[in-house]
Backbone as ProteinMPNN parsed JSONL, in Angstrom:
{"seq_chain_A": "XXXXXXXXXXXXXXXXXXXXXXXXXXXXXXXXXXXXXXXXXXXXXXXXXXXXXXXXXXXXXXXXXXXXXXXXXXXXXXXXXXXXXXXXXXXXXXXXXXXXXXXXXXXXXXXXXXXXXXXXXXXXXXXXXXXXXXXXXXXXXXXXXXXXXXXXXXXXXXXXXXXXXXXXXXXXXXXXXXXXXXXXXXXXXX", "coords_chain_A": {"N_chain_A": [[174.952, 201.437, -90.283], [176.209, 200.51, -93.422], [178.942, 200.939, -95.391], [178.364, 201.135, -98.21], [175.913, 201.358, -98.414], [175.478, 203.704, -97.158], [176.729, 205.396, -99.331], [175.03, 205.227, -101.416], [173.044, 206.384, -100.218], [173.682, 209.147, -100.086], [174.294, 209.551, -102.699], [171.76, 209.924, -103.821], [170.908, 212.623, -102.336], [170.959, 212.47, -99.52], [170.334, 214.248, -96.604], [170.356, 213.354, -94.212], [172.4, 210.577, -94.423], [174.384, 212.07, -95.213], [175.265, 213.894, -92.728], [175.477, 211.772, -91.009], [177.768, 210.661, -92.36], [179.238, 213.279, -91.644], [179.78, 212.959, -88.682], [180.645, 210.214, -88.678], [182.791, 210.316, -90.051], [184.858, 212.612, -89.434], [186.527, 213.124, -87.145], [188.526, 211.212, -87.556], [189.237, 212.075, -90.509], [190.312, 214.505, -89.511], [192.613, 213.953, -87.877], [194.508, 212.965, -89.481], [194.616, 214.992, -91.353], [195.736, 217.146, -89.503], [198.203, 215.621, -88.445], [199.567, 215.535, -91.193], [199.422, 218.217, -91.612], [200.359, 219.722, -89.183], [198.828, 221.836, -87.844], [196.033, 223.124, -85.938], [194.092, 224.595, -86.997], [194.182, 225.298, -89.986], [194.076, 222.847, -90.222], [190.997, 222.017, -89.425], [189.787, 223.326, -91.134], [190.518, 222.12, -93.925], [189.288, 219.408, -93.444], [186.42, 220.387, -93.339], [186.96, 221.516, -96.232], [187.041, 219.095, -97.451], [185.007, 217.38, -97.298], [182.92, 219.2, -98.049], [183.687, 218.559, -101.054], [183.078, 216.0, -101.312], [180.415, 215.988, -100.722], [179.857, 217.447, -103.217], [180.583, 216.004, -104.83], [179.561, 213.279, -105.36], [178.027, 211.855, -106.542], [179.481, 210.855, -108.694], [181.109, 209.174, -107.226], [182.288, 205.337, -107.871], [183.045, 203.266, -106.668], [185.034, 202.248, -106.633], [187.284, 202.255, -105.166], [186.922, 202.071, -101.177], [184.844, 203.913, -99.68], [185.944, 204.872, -97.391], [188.632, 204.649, -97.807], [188.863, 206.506, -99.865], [187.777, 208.899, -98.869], [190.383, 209.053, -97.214], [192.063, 209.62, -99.517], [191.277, 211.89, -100.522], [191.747, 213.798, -98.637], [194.333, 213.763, -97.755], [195.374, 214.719, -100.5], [194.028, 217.468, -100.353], [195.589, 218.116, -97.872], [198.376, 218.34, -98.851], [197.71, 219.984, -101.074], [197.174, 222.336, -99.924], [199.571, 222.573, -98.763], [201.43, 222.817, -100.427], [200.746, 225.021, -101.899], [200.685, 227.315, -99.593], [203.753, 227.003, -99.066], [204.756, 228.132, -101.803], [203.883, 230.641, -101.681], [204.915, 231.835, -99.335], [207.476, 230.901, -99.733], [208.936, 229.506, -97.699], [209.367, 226.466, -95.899], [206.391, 225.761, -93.727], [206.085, 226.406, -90.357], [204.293, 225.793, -87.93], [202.899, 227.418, -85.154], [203.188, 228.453, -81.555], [200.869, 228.349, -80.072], [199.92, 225.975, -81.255], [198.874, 223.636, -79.84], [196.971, 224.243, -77.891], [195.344, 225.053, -79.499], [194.661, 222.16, -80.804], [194.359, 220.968, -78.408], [191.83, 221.961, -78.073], [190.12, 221.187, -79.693], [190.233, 218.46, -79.542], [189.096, 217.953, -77.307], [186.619, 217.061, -76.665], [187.677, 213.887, -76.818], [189.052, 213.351, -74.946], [189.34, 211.956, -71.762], [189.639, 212.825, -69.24], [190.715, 215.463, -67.506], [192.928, 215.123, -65.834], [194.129, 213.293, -67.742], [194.787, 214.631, -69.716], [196.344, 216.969, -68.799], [198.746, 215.015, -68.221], [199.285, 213.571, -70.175], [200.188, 215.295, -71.637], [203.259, 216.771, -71.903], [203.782, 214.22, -73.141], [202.626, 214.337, -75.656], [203.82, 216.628, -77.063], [206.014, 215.979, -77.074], [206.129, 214.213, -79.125], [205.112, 215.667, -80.976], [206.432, 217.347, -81.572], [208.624, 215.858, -82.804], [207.51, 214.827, -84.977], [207.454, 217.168, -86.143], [209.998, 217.249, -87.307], [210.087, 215.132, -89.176], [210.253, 214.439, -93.28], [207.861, 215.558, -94.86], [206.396, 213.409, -97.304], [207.676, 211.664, -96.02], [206.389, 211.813, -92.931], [203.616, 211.827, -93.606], [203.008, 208.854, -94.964], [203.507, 207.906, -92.262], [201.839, 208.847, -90.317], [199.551, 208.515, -91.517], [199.445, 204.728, -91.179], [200.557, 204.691, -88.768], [198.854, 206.378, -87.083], [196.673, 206.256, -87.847], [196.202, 204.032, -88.603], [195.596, 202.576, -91.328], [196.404, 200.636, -93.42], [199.433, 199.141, -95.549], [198.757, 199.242, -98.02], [196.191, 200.356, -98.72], [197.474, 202.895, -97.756], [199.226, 203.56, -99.783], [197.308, 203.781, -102.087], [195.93, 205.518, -101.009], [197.762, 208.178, -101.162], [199.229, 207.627, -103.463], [201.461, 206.122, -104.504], [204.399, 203.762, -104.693], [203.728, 200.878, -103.357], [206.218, 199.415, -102.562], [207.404, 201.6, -101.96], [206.171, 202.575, -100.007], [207.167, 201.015, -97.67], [209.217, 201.737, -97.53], [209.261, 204.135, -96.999], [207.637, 204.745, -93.976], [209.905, 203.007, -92.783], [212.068, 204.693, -92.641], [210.586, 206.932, -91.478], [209.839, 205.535, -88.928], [213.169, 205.139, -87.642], [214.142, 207.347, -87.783], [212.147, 208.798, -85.938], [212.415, 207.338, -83.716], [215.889, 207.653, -82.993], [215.236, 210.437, -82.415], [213.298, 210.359, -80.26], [214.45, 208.692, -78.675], [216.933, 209.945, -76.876], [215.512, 211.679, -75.442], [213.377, 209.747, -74.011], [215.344, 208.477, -72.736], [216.078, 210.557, -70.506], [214.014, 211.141, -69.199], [214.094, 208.88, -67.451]], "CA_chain_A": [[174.746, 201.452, -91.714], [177.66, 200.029, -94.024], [179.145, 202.338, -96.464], [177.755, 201.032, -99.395], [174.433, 201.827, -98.125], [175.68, 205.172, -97.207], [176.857, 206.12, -100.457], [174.059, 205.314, -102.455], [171.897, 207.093, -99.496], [174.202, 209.829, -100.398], [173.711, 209.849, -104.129], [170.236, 210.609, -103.729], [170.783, 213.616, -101.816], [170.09, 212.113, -98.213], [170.609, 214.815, -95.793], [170.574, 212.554, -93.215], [173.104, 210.293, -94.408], [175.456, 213.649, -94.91], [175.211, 214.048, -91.156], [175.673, 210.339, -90.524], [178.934, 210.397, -92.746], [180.417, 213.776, -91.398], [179.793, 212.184, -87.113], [181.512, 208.926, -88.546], [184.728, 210.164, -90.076], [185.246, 214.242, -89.079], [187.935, 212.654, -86.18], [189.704, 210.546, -88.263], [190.158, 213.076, -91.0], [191.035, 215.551, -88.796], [193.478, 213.684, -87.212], [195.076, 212.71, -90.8], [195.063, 217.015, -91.573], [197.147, 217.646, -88.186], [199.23, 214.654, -89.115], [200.474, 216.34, -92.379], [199.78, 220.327, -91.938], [200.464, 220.021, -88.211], [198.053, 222.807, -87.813], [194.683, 222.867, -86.099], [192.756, 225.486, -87.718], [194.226, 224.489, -91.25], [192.881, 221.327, -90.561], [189.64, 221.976, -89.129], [189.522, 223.823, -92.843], [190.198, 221.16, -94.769], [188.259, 218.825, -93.145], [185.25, 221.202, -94.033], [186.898, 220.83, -97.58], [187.351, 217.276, -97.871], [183.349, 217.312, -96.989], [181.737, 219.86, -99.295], [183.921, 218.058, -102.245], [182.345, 214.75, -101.064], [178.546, 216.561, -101.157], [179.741, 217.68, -104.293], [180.914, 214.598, -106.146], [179.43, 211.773, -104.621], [177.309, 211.349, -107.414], [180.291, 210.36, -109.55], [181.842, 207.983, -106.877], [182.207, 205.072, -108.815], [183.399, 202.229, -105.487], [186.382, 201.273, -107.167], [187.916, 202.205, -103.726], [185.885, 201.763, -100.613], [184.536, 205.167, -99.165], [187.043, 205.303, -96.403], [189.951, 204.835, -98.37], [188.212, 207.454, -100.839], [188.055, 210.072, -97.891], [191.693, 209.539, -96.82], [192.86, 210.423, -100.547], [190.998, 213.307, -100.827], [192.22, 214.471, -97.129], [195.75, 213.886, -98.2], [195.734, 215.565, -101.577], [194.051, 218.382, -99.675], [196.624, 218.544, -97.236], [199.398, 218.603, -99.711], [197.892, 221.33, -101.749], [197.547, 223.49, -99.157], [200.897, 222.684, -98.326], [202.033, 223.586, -101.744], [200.325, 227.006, -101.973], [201.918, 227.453, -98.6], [205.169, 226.916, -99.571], [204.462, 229.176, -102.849], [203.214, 231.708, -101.105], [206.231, 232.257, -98.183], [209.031, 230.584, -100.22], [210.097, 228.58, -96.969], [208.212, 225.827, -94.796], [205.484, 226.486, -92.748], [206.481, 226.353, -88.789], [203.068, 226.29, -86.812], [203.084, 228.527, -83.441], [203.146, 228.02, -80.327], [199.412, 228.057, -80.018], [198.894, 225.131, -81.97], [198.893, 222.816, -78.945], [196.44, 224.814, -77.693], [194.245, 224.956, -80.53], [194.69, 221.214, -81.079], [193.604, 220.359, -77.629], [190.304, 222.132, -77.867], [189.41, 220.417, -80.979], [189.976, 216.953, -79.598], [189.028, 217.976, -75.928], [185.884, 215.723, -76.021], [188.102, 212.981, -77.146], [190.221, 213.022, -73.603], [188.387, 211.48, -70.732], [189.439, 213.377, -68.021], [191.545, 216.596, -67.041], [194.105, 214.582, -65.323], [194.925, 212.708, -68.505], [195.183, 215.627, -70.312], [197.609, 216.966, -67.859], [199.478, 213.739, -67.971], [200.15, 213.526, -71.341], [200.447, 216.833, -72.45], [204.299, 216.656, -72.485], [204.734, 213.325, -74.119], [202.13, 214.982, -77.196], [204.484, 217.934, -77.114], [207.974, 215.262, -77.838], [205.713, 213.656, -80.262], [204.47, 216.441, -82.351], [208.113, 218.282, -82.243], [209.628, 214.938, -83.496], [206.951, 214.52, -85.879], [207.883, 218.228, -87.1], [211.105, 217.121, -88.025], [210.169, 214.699, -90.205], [210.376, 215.357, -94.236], [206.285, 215.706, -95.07], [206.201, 212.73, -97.115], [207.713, 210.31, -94.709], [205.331, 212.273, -92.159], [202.171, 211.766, -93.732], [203.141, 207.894, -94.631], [203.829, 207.25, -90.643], [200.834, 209.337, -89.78], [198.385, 207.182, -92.294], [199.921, 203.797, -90.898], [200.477, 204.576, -87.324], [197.867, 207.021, -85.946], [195.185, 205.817, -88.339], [196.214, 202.275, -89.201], [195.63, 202.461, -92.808], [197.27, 199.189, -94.451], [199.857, 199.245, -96.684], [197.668, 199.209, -99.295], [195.721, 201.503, -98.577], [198.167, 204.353, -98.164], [199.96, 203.634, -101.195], [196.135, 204.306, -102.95], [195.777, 207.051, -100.81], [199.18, 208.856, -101.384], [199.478, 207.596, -104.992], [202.534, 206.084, -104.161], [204.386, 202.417, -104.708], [203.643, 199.624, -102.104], [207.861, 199.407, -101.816], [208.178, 203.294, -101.111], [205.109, 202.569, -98.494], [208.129, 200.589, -96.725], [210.715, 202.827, -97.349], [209.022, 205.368, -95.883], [207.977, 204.261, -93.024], [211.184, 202.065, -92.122], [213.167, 205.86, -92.412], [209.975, 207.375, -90.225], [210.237, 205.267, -87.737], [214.081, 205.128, -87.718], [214.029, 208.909, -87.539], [211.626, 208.715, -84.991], [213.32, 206.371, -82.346], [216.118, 208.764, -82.926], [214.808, 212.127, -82.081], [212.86, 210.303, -78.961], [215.226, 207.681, -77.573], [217.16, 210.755, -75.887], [214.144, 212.633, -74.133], [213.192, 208.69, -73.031], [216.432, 208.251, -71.632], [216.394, 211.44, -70.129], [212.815, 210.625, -68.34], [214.496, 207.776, -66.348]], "C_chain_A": [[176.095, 201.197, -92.395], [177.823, 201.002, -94.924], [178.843, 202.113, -97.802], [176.287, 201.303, -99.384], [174.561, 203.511, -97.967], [176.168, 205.909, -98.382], [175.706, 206.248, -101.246], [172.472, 206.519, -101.572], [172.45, 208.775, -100.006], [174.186, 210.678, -101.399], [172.472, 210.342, -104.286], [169.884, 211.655, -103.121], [170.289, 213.263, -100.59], [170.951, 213.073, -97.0], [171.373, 214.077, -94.618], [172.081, 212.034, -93.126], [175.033, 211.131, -94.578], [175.945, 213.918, -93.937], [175.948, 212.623, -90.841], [177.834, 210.439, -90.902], [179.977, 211.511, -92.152], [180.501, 213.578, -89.536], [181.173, 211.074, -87.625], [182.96, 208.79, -89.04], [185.29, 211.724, -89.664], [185.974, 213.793, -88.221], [188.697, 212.462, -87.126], [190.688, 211.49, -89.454], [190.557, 214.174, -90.836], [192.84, 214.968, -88.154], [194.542, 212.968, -88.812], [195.747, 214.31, -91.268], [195.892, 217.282, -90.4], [197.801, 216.917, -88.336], [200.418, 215.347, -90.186], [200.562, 217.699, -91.947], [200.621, 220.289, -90.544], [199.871, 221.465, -87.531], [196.983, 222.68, -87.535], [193.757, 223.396, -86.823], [192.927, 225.272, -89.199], [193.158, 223.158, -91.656], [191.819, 220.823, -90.685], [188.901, 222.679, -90.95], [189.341, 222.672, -94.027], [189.327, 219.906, -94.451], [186.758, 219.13, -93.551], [185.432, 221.213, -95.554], [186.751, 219.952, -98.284], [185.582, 217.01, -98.238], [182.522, 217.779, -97.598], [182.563, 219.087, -101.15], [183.172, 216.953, -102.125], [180.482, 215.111, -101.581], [179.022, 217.167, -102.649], [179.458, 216.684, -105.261], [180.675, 213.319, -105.99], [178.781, 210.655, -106.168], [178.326, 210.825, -108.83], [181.208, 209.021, -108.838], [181.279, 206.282, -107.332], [182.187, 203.259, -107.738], [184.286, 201.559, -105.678], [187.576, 201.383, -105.775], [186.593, 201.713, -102.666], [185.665, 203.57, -100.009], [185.687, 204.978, -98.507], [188.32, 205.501, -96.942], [189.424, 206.25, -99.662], [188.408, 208.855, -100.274], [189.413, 210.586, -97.364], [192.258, 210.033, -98.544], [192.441, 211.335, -100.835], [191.677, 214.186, -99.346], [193.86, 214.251, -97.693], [195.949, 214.786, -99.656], [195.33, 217.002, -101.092], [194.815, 218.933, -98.908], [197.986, 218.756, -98.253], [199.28, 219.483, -100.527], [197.971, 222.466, -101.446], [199.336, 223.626, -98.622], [202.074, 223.556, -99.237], [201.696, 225.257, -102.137], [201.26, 227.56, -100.43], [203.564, 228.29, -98.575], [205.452, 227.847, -100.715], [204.416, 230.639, -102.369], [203.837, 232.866, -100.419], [207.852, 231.913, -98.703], [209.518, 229.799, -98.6], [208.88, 227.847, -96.161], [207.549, 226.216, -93.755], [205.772, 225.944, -91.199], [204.728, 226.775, -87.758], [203.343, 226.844, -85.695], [202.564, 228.241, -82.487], [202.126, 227.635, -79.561], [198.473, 226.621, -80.315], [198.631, 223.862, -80.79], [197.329, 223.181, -78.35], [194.909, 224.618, -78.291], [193.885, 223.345, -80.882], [193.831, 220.658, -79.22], [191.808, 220.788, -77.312], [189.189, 221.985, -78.513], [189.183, 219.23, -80.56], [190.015, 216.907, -78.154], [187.854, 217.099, -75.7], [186.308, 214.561, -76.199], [188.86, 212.328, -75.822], [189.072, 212.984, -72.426], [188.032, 212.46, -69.32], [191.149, 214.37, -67.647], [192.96, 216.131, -66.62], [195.25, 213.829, -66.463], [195.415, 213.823, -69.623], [196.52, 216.193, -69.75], [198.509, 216.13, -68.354], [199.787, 213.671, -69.296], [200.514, 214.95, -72.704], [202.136, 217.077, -72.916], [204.957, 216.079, -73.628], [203.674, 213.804, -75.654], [203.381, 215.572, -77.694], [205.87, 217.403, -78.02], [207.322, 215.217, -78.835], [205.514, 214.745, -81.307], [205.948, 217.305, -82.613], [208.523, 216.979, -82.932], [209.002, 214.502, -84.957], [207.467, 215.952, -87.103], [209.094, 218.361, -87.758], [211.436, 215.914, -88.992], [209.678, 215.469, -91.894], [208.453, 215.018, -94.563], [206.01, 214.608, -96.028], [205.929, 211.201, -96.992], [206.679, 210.62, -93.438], [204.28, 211.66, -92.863], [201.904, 210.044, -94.434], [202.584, 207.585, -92.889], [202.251, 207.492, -90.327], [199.383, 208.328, -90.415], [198.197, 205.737, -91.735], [199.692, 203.711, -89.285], [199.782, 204.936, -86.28], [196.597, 206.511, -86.502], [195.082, 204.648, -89.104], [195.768, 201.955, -90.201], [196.832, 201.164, -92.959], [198.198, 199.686, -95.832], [199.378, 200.141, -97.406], [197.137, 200.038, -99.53], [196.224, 202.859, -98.354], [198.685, 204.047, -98.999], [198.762, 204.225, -102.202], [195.906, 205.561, -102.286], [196.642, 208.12, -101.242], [199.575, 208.675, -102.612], [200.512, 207.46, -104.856], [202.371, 204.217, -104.665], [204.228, 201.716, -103.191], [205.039, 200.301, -101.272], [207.844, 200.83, -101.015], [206.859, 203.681, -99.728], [206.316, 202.634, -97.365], [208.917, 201.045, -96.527], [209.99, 203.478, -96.157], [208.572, 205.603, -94.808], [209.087, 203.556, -92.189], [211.885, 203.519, -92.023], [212.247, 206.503, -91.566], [210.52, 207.099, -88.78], [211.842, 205.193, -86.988], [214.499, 206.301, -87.246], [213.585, 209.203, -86.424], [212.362, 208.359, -83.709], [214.689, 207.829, -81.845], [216.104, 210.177, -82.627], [214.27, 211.635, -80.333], [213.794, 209.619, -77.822], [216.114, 208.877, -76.455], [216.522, 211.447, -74.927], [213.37, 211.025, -73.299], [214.445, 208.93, -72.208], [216.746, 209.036, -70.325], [215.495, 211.202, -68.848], [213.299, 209.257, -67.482], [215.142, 207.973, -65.482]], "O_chain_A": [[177.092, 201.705, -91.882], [176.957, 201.826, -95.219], [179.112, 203.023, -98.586], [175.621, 201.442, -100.41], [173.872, 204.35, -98.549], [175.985, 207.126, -98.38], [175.403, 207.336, -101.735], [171.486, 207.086, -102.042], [171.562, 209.581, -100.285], [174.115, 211.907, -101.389], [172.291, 211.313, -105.021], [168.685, 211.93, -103.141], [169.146, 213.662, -100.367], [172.034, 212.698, -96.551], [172.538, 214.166, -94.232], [172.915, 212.494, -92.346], [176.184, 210.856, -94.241], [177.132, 214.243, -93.971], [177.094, 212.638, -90.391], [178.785, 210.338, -90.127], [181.171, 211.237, -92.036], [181.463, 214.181, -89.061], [182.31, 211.076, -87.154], [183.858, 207.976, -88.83], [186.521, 211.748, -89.652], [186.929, 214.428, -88.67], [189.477, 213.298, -87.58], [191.903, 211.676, -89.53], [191.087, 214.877, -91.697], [193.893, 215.604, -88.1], [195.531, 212.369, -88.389], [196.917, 214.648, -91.45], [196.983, 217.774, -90.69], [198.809, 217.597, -88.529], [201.619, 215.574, -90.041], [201.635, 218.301, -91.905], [201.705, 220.859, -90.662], [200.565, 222.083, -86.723], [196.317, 222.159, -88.43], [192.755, 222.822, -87.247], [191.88, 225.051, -89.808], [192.314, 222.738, -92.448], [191.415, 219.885, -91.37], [187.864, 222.448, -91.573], [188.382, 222.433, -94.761], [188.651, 219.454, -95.375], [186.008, 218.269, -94.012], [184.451, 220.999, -96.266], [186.416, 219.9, -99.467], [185.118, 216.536, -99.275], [181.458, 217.214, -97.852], [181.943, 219.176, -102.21], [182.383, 216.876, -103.067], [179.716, 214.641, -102.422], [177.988, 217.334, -103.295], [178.583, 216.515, -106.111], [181.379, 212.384, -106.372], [178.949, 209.509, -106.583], [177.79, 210.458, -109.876], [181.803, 208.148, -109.47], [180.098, 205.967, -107.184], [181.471, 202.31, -108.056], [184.521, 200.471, -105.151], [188.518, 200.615, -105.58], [185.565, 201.166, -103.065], [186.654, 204.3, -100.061], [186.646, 204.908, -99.275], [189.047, 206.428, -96.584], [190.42, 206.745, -100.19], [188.976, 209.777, -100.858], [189.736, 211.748, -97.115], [192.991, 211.021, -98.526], [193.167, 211.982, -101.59], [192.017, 215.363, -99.464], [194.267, 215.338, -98.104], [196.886, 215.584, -99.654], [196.17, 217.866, -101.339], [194.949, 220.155, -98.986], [198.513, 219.84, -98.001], [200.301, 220.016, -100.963], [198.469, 223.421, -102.042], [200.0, 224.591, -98.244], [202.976, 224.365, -99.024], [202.332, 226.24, -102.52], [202.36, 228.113, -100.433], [204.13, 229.346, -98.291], [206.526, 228.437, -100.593], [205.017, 231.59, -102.87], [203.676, 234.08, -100.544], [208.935, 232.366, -98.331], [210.727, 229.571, -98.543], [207.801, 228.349, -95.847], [208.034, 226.956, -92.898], [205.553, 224.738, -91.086], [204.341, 227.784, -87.169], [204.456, 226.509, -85.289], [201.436, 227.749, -82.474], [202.204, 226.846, -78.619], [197.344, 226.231, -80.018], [197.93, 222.993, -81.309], [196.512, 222.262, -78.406], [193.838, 224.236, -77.818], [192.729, 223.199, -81.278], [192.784, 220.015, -79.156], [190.932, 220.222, -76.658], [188.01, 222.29, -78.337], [188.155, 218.67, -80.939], [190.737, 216.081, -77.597], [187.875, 216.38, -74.701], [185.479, 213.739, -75.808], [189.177, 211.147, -75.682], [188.163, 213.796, -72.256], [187.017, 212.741, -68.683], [192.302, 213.944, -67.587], [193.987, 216.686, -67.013], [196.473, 213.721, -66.372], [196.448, 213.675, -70.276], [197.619, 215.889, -70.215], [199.255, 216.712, -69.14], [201.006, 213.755, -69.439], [200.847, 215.24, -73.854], [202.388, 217.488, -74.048], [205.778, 216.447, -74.468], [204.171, 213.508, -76.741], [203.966, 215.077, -78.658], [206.492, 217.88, -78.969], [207.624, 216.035, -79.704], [205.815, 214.537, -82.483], [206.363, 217.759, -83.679], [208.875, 217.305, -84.065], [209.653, 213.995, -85.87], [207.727, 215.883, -88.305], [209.361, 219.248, -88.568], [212.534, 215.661, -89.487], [209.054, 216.525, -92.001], [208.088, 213.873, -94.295], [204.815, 214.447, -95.781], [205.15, 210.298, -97.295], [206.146, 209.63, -92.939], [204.141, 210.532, -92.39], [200.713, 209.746, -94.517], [201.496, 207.148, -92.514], [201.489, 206.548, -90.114], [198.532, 207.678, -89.806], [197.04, 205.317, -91.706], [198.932, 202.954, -88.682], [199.755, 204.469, -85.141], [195.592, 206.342, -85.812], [194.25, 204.306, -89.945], [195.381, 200.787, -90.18], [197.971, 201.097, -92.498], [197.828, 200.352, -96.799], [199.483, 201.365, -97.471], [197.401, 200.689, -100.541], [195.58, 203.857, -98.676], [198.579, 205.204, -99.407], [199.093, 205.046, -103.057], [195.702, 206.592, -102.927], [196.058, 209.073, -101.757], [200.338, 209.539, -103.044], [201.131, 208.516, -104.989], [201.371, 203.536, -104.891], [204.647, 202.164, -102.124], [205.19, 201.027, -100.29], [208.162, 201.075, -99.852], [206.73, 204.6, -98.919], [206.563, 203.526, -96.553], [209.534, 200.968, -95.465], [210.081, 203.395, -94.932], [208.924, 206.683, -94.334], [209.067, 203.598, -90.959], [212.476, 203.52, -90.943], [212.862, 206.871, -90.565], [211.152, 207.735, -87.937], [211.822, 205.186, -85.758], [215.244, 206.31, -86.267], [214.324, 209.845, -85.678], [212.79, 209.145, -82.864], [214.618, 208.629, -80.913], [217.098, 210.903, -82.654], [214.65, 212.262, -79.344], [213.887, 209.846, -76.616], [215.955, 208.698, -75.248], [216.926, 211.744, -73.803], [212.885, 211.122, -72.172], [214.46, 209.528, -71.133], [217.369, 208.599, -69.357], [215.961, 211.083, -67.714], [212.403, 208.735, -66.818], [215.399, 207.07, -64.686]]}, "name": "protein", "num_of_chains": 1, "seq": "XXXXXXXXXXXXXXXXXXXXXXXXXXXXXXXXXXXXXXXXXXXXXXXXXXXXXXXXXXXXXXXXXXXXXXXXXXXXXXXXXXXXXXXXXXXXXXXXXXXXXXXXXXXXXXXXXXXXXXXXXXXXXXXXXXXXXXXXXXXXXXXXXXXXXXXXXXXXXXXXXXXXXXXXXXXXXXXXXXXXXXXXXXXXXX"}
């Protein structure tokens, strides 16, 4: 079903298509919420938020975006407000715990084929998500839009409410940052 069919199935209160829509993106904007919060159970939260605002307000979506790009800006402003209460809340950035690996693999454990690959890349997650935690949140949630969920340009700049240019910035200092933090733990692995 295309998503212009699914919205309007939507508008009309179609159970069904409710179901249909939270199967066809509940990954993706999960994996957008651990991107930014770096937190599974946060995420698995807002994801459940992103979703009852959608059954809320569908009936006002208007298609001046396309659904998908519609879903990632509500999943990003979600993640950033929680981030902001957060931050309000403790007065200093939030540091997820040691668990969250944990908690993250048993969210996206039907996603991994087989035990062995789990195993097997359990370390190089581990570089990745520390190197990701040392980026500033958001040049993080740029990279993360772009690189784990191949959003265009374009499309994160509408998601993020941001210019095109500072798309490029902020990615070109991600990845820059990136290389950086990993090129030593590669080197190290040889």
């Amino acid at each position: 079903m295309h998503d212009e069919e699914l919205v309007l199935r939507l508008q009309r209160g179609d159970e069904w298509a409710f179901q249909l829509l939270v199967r066809r993106f509940r990954r993706k904007l999960f994996s957008i919420a651990f991107g930014i919060t770096l937190d599974a159970e946060e995420s698995q939260d807002i994801v459940q938020e992103v979703f009852l605002q959608v059954y809320q307000s569908v009936g006002n979506f208007r298609g001046d975006a396309s659904l998908t790009t519609w879903l990632h800006r509500i999943t990003v402003n979600r993640c950033l407000n929680w981030k902001r209460r957060w931050a309000r809340r403790f007065r200093w950035l939030h540091v997820t715990s040691d668990d969250t690996d944990d908690q993250q693999g048993k969210a996206l454990e039907s996603d991994l084929p087989s035990p062995e690959n789990r195993v097997a890349g359990a370390q190089t997650r581990q570089q990745i998500d520390d190197a990701l935690k040392k980026l500033p949140e958001q040049t993080r949630t740029v990279f993360v839009l772009r690189e784990l969920e191949g959003l265009s340009y374009e499309a994160i700049a509408d998601a993020v409410g941001i210019k095109l240019g500072t798309v490029r910035s902020r990615l070109f200092n991600a990845r820059k940052r990136l290389r950086e933090i990993l090129q030593p733990l590669m080197e190290d692995e040889k």
